[in-house]
N, C-alpha and C positions, 0 to 999 in steps of 0.2 A: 477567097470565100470561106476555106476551112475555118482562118481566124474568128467572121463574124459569127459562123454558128456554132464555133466553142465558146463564143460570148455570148451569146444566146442562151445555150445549155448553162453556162455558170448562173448566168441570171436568173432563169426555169430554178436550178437547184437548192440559188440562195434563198429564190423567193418560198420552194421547197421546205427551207429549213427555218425560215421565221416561222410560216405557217404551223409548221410541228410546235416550233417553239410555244406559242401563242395558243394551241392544245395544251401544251402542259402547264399553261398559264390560268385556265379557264378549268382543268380539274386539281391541280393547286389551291385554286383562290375557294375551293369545296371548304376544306380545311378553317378558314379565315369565316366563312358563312356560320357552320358549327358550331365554332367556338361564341362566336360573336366580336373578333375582334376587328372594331372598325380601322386603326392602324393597319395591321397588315392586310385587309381589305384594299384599303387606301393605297398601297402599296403596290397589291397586286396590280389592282385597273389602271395605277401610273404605267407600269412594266407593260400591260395589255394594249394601251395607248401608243406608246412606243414600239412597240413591235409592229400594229398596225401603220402608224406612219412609215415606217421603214420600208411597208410591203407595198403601200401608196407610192413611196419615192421607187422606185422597182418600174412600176407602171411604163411611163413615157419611153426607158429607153428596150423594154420586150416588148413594147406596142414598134419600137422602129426597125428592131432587127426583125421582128416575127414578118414585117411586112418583106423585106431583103430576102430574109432567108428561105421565105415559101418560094419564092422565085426561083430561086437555087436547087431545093429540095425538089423541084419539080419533076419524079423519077422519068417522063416522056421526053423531057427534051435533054436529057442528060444521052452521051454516047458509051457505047458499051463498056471502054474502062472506067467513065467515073461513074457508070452506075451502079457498080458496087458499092463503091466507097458512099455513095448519097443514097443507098440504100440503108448504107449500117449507120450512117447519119440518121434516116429516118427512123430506124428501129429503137436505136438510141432517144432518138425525143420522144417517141409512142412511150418508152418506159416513163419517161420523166414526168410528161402528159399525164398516163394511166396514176402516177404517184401523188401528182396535184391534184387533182379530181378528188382520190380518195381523201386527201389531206381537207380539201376544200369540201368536203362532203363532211368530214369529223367535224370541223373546226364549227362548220353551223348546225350541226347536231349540238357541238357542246356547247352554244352562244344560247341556241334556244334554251337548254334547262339553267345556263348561266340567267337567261331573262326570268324565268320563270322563280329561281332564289329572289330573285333583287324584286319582283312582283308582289310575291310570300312574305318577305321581311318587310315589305314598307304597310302590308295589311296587318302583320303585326305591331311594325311600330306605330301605328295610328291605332291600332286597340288598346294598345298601353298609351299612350298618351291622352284618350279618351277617358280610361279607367283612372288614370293620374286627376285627370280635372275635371272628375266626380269628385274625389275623394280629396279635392287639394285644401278645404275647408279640414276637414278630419283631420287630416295628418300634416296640416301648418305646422310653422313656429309655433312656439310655445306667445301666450300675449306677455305674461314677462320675462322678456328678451334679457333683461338685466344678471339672468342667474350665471353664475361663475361655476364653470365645467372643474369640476378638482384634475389638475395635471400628475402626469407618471409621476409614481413616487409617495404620492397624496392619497388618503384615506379619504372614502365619502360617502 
């Protein structure tokens, strides 16, 4: 039994540490907003995409041991020597627990003001696209197209 809920805890922790990751993913891509660079934009939400798949693949097998190991953890039906040992087990997951919650509590703090960037830019970019095709008569081509740009080097 010890083996499944150190596989448990490892799963709890890794899924732990995408989550973190995926935080630093989402006050990162701040940077990329900023600037205005759609590239590393592009970049980020690949990286953001990928880490939540990873936390998806994670699911099925802490949905099968959580189910195991509650059984096990049960401090009443454990006997007096292994209910130490499945108590420190249980304080041990409380930490883990208590770490994902918080983890999961950033992560959609920072998803919301990530929505709220991607909300902002797209009212922007549809004001300048507006303002472009006001003005796309104005600041056309020239009508003769034919004039010859003088290259480096060239006096004009």
């Amino acid at each position: 039994m010890n083996l499944e809920i150190e596989k448990y805890l490892a799963l709890l922790e890794q899924r732990l540490s995408l989550l973190r990751a995926l935080a630093q993913q989402l006050v990162g891509c701040r940077k990329e907003f900023v600037a205005m660079d759609l590239d590393g934009m592009y970049s980020r939400i690949g990286e953001q995409e990928e880490l939540c798949r990873q936390i998806q693949l994670l699911h099925p097998a802490i949905d099968s041991l959580q189910r195991t190991c509650a059984r096990h953890l049960d401090v009443a039906r454990l006997d007096a020597v292994r209910q130490r040992e499945g108590a420190a087990w249980a304080e041990r997951l409380r930490g883990v627990m208590r770490e994902l919650g918080e983890a999961q509590a950033q992560v959609g703090r920072l998803n919301q003001i990530h929505a709220a960037f991607l909300r902002r830019s797209r009212r922007t970019i549809t004001m300048l696209m507006n303002l472009l095709g006001n003005y796309a008569v104005t600041y056309g081509p020239p009508a003769d197209s034919t004039l010859r740009l003088p290259h480096a080097g060239e006096r004009g």
